[in-house]
Backbone as a ProteinNet text record, in pm:
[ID]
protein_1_A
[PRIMARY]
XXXXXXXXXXXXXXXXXXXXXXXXXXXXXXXXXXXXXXXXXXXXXXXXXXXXXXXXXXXXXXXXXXXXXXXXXXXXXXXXXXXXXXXXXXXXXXXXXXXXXXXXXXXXXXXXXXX
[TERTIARY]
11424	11365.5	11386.8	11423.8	11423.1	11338.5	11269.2	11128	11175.1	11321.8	11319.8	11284.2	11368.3	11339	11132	11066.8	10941.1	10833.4	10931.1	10870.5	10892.6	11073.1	11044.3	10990.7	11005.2	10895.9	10764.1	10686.4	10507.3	10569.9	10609.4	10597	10654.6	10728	10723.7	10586.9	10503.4	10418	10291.7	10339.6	10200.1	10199.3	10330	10372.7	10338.4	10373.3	10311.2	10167.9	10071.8	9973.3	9898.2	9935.8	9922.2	9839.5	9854.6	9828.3	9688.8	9589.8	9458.9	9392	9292.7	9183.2	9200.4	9149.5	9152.8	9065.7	9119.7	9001	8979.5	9012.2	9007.1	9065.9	9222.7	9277.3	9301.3	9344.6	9306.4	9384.8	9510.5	9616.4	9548.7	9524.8	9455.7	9514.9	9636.4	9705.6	9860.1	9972.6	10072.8	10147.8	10207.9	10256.2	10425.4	10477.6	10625.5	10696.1	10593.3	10650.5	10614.4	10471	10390.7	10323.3	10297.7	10230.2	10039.2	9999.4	9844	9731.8	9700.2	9595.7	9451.3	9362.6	9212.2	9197.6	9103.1	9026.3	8936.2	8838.7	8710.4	8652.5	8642.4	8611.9	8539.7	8428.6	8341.8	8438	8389	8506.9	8603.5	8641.6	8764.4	8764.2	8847	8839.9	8908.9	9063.8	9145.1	9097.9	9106.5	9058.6	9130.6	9319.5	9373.8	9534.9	9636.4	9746.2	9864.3	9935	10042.6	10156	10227.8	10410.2	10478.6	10576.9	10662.4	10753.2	10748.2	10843	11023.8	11076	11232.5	11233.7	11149.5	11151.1	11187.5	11074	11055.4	11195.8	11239.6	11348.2	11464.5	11515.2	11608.4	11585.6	11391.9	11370.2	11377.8	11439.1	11426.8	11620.6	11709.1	11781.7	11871.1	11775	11774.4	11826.4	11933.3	11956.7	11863.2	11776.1	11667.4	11539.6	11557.5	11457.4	11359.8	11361.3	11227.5	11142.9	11263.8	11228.3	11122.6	11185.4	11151.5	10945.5	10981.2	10821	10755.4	10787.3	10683.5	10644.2	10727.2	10689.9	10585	10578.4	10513.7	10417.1	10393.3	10263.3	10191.1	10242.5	10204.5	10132	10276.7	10136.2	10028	10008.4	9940.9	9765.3	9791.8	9692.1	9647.9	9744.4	9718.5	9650.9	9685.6	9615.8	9498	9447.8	9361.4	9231.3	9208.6	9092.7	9149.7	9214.9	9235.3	9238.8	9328.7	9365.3	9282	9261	9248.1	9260.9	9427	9528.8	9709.4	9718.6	9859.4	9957.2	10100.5	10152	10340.3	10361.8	10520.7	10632.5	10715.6	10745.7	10635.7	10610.8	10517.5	10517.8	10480.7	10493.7	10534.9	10637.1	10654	10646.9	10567	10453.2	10602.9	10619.8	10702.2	10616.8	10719.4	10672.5	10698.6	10562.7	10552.2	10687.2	10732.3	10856.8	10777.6	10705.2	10597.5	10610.5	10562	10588.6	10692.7	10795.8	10920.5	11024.2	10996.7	11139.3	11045.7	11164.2	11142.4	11081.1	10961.9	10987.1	11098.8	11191.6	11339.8	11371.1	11393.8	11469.1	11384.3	11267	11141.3	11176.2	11222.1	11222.5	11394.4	11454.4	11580.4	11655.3	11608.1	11670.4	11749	11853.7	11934	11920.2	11917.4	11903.8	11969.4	12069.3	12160.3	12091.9	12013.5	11951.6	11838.9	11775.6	11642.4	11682.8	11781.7	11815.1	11823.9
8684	8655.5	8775	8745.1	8832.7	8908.8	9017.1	9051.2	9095.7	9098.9	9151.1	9016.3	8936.4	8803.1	8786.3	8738.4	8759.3	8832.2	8945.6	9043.3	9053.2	8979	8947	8839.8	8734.1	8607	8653.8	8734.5	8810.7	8833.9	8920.4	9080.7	8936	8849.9	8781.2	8683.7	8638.8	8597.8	8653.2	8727.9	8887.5	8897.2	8931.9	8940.2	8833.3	8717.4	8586.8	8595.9	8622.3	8664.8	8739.5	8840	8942.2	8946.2	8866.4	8854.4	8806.4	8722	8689.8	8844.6	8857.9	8971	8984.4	9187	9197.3	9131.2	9148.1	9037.3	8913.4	8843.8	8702.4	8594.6	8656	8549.3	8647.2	8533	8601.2	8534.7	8584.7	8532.3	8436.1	8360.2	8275.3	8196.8	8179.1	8111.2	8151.9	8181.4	8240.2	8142.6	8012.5	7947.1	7989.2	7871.4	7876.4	7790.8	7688.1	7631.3	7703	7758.5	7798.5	7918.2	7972.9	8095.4	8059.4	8046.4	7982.8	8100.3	8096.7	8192.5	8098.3	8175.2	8108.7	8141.6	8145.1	8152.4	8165.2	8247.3	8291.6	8322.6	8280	8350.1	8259.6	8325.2	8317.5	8211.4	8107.9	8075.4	8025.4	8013.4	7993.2	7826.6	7746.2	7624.9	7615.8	7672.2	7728.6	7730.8	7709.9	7765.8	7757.8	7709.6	7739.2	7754.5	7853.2	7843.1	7809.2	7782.6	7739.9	7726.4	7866.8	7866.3	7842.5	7752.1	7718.2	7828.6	7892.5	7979	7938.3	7824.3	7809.1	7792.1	7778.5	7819.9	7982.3	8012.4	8182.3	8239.1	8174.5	8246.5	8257.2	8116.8	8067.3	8166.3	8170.5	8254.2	8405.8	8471.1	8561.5	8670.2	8531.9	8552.6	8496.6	8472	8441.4	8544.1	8526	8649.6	8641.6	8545.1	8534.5	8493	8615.1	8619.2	8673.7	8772.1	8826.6	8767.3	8681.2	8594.9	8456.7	8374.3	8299.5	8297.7	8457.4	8509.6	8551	8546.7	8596.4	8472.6	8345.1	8210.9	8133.2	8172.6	8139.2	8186.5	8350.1	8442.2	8395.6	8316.9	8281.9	8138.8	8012.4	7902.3	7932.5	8012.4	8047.8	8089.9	8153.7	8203.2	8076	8013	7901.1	7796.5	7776.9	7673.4	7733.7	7863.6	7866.8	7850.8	7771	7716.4	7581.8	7541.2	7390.1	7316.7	7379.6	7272.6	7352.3	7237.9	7273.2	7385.6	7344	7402.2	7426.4	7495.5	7569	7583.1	7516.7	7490.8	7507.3	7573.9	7625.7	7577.8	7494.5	7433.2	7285.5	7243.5	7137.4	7043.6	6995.3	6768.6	6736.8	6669.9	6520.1	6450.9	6329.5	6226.1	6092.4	5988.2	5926	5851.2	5792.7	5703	5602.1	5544.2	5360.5	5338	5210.3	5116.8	5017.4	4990.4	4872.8	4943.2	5094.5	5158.9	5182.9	5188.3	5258.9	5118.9	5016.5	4910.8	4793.4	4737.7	4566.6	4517.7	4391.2	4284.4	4202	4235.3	4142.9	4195.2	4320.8	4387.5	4408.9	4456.4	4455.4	4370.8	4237.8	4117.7	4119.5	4134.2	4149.7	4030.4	4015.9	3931.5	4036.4	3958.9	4074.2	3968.9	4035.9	3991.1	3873	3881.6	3730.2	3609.9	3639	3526.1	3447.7	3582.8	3590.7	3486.5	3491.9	3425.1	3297.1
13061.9	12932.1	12840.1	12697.1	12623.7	12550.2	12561.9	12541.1	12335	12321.8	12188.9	12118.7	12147.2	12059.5	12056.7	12160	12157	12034.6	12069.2	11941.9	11809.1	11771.2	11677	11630.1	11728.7	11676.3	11595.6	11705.1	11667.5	11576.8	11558.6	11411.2	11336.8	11316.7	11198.4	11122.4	11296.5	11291.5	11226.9	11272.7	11212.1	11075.5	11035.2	10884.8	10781.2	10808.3	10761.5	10726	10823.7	10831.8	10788.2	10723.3	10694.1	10558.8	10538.1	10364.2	10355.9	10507.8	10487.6	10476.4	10467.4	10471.2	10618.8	10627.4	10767.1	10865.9	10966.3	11090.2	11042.4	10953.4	10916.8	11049.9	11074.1	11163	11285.1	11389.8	11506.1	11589.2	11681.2	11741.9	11844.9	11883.2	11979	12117.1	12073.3	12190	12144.6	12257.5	12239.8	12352.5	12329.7	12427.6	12389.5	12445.3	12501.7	12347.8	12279.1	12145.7	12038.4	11979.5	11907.7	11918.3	11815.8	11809.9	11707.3	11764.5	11674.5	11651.7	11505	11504.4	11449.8	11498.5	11431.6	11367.9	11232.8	11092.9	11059.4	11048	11088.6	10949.6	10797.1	10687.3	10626.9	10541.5	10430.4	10318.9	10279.9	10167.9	10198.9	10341.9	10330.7	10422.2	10395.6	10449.6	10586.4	10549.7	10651.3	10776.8	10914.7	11056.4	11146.2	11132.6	11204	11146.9	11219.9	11151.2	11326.2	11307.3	11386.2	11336.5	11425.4	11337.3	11501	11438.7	11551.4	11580.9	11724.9	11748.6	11746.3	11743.4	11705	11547.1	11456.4	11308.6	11294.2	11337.6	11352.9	11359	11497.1	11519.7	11464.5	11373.6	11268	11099.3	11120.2	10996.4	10979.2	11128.6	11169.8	11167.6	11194.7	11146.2	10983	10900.2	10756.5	10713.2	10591.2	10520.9	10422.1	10382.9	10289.1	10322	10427.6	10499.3	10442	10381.4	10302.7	10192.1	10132.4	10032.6	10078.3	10175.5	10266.3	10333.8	10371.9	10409.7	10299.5	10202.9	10078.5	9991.2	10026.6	9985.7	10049.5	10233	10300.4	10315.6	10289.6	10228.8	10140.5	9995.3	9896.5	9909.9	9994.7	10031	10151.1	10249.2	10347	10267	10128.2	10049.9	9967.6	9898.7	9880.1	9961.3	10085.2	10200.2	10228.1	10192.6	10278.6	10208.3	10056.7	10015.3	10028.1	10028.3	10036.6	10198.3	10254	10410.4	10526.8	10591.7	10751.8	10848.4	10822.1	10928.9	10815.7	10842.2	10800.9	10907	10852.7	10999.2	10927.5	10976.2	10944.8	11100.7	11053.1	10945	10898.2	10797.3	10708.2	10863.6	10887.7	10915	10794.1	10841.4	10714.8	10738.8	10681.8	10722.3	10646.6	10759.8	10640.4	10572.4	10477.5	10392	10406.6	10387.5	10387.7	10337	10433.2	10385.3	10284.9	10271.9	10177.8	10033.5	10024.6	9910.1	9829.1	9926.8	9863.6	9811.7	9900.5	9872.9	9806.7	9732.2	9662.2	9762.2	9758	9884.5	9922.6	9870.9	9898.2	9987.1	9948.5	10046	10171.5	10172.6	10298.1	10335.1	10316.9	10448.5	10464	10435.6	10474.1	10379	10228.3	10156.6	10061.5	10008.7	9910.8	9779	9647.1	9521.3	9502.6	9556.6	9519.7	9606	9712.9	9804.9	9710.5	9660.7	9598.9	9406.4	9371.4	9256.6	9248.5
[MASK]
+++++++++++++++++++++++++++++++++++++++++++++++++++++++++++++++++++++++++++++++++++++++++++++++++++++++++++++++++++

């Protein structure tokens, strides 16, 4: 096992991090997918964060990389009066097929059927 990669995962993890108040978050579980910290603050809604360690590692060799972590610094401060949980990279939740298409097309009719 590579103990450098590891470390840079943390120290990126850390860094991310970095930006709550001290002792706010708190590394909590360090598995084999994820790196998760808890949330412990006055004010703050926030109580858990979870960065995927193969992000990390892709964001780790970023050449815009610094740029990258100072965006994620910025919504991390942002999430943390609004959400839950903060989680790099997002979920993307799909979207309803009901929302997005005609009912023609939802049932498998095409415009010329429908005329």
């Amino acid at each position: 096992m590579n103990t450098t990669r590891k470390y840079d995962e943390t120290r990126l993890a850390e860094e991310i991090v970095s930006v709550l108040p001290a002792g706010v978050a708190r590394a909590c579980s360090d598995d084999r997918d994820a790196i998760r910290f808890t949330v412990r603050g006055e004010g703050m809604k926030l109580r858990s964060i979870v960065l995927n360690r193969a992000s990390l590692r892709k964001l780790a060799s970023d050449p815009l990389r610094d740029v990258k972590i100072e965006y994620l610094q910025r919504d991390l401060v942002a999430a943390a009066g609004q959400r839950g949980e903060f989680r790099y990279p997002r979920l993307v939740r799909p979207v309803s097929v009901r929302k997005t298409m005609p009912r023609a097309i939802r049932f498998g009719l095409t415009f010329a059927s429908v005329l």
